[in-house]
Structures are given as C-alpha cells and as structure tokens.
N, C-alpha and C positions, 0 to 999 in steps of 0.2 A: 504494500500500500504506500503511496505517494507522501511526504511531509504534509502537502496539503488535504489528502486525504484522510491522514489521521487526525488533526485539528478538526475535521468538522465532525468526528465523533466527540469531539469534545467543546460543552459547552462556553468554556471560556474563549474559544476562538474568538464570536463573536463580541464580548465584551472587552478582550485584549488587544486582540490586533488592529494593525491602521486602516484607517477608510481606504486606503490602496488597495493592500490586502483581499477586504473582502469583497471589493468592487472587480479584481482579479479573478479571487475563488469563485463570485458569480458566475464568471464566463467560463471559466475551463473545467469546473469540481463537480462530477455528478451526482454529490454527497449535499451540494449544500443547499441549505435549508431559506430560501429566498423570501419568506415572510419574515422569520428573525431577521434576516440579514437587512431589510429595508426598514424593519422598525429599528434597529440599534443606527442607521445611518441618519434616521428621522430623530432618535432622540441628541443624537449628536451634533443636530439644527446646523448641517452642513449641506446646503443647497448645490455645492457643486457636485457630490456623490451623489445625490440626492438624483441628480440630471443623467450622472454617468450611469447609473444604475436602471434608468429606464432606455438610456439609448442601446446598454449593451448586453442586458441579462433577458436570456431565453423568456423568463416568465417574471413578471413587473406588474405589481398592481398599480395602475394608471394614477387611479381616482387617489390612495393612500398618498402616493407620488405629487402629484397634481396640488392636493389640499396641504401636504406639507409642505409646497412650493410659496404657495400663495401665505402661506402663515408665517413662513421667513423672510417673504417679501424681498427678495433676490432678484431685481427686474430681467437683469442679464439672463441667471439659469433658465428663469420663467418662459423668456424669448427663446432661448435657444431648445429647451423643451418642447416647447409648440411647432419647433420648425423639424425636432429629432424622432419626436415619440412617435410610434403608431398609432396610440390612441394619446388624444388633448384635446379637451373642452378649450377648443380658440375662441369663442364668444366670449365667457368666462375668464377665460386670459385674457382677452384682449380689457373686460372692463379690471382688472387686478392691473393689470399696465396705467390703465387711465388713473384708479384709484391711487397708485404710488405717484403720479405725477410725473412719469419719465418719455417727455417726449422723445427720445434718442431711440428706446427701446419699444416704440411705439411706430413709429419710423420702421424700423428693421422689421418689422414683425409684417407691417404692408408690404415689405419687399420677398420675406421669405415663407409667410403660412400659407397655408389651401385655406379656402373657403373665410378668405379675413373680409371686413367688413370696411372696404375703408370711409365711406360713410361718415359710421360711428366714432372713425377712427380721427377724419378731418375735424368734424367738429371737436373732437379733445383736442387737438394740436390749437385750433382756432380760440377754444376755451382757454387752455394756457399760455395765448400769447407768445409761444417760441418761435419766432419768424424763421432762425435755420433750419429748425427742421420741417415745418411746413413749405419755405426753399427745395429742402431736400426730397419732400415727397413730391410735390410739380416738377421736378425734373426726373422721378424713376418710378414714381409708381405706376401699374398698368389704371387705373382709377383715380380721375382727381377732378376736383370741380373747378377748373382756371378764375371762374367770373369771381369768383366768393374766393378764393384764394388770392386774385389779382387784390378784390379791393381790401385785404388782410393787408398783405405787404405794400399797400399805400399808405397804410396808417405809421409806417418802422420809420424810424431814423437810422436804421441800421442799413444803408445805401450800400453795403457791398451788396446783399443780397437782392437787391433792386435791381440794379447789374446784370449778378450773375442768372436771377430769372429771365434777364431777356435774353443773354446764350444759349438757355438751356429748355425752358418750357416749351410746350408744339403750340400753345398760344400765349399771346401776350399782347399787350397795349402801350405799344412804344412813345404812341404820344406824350398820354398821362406820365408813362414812369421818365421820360425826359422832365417833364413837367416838375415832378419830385425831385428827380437831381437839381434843377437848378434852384427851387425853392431855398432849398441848405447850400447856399453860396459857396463857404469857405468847405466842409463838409460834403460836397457832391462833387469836387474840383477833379479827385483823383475819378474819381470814377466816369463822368462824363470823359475825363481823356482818355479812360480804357475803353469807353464805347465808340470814339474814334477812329480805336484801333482795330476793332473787333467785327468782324466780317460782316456778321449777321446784324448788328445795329446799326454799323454804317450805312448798309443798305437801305434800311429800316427806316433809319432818317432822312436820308437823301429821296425816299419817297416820298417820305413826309413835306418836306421841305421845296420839293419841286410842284406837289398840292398845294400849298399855302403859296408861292408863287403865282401860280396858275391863277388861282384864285384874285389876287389881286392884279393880274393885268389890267389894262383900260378894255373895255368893250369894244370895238369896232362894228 
C-alpha cells in the first residue's frame, strides 16, 4: 500500500496534513474519503482549496463548495469557480459578486461564464460607479448596452477612459465624447492629442468636422 494510501486509513490525515496534500490525495487516492476531505478544507475557510477541490476531484459536492465560497467571500475563487466547476449557481454568483462590490470580478465573470446575465450585471457596474470597468466591458463583452453605457462615461472625469472607449467600442459618439474632452481644458489636453493620433478618431472627427463645414457654407 502506497504512503498515501495508508494515511487515508487513518483518520488524522485529514486533520494533519496541508490543504496541498489533500487536494492531491483527492485526485490520485482511491481511498479517500471526499466529504471529510471538503469539510476539513471548509472548516479551514481556505477558499483557494476550497476552488481547487471542485475543479479537480472526481466527486465534489457543488452546493457544500458553492455556499462555502460565498461565506468566505473570496470574489477571485468565486469567479474562477463559476468559470471551472461543472456544476455553479452563476445567477447566485453573479449577485455574491455584486453583493461584495467587486466590479473587476464582475467584469471577468461577463467574459468567462455560460449562461451570465450581463444585464444584471451592467447595471451593478453602473450602480457602483467604476467607469474602468464598465470601459472594460464595452470593449469585450459579447453583450452590452452602448447608449446607457455611453451616457455613464459622460458623466467620468476620468478622460483616459473617454479615449480609450472610442478605440475600442463597435459604437460610440464621437461628437459628444470630443465635447467632454475639451470641457476639462487642462485635463482632456493629453488625451485629445492621443485622439489625433489614433486612426479611428481621427477619422471620426474629420467626419465630423467636414459636416459642421458643410453645414455652414453660404447657400447658393
């Protein structure tokens, strides 16, 4: 019989050895006993094994998993649970995200779950006000509302992101966010010169600009 074999006839394996350990013996020991071993990982309120143990062990109770996630309040493990487990309540994750406040991990989660809502998900980012990563979702997510997210980042002073929405959104309203840059004078200066330089707004303006032309020629 294997070293690790005979540990798991013995019950202090599980209360001695490291989260390593039995996140190991999970995967390779046909001896071991996977309900202890997830409650001794739960009581150890280590959300990283907590995660490892449902991405890598044959049999994983989800729900045990799941509700110990959410009780540790680990946004990071929580994310990447939803994106590893075969079974994960992602409605339920996803409000345990909103509920922590993490838009970053709220983000990732629209880019890597099945069946994520990003809906529910825009309006948290919109409720908390974090314009990069609502930036960040208009430019990756398969899902996003541009108009309601346009006029979010018109309210930011935070003009990089003003910027780099218009290199990267599949819509945008170049007018307006010109409009915003030159409002903050001193504050829109760097940025307005990076939209000089930038393919896609340059263009974008020189439409602009050749309309408002047009527009004011004399009549003939």
């Amino acid at each position: 019989m294997s070293d690790t074999g005979a540990k798991m006839m013995n019950e202090d394996f599980y209360a001695s050895s490291p989260s390593s350990e039995i996140i190991r013996a999970g995967r390779v020991s046909a001896g071991f006993d996977y309900a202890r071993g997830l409650d001794e990982l739960i009581r150890r309120k280590e959300a990283r094994f907590v995660y490892l143990a449902g991405t890598y062990w044959k049999r994983f109770d989800s729900g045990a998993g799941f509700r110990a996630l959410c009780e540790l309040g680990d946004a990071e493990y929580l994310y990447r649970a939803g994106w590893y487990w075969k079974e994960f309540d992602r409605a339920a994750g996803l409000e345990k995200l909103i509920a922590l406040g993490n838009p970053r991990y709220i983000f990732y989660s629209g880019l890597d779950w099945k069946g994520f809502d990003h809906g529910r998900a825009f309006d948290a980012l919109v409720a908390l006000g974090d314009v990069e990563y609502l930036f960040y979702a208009g430019a990756h997510w398969k899902e996003f509302d541009y108009d309601r997210g346009f006029d979010e980042l018109m309210k930011t002073d935070r003009l990089e992101f003003v910027y780099k929405a218009g290199c990267l959104w599949k819509r945008f309203d170049f007018l307006r966010a010109w409009k915003r840059l030159e409002y903050f004078v001193e504050a829109g200066e760097e940025w307005r010169g990076r939209a000089f330089d930038h393919e896609r707004w340059r263009l974008a303006l020189r439409m602009i600009w050749d309309e408002l032309w047009e527009k004011e020629l004399p009549v003939r």
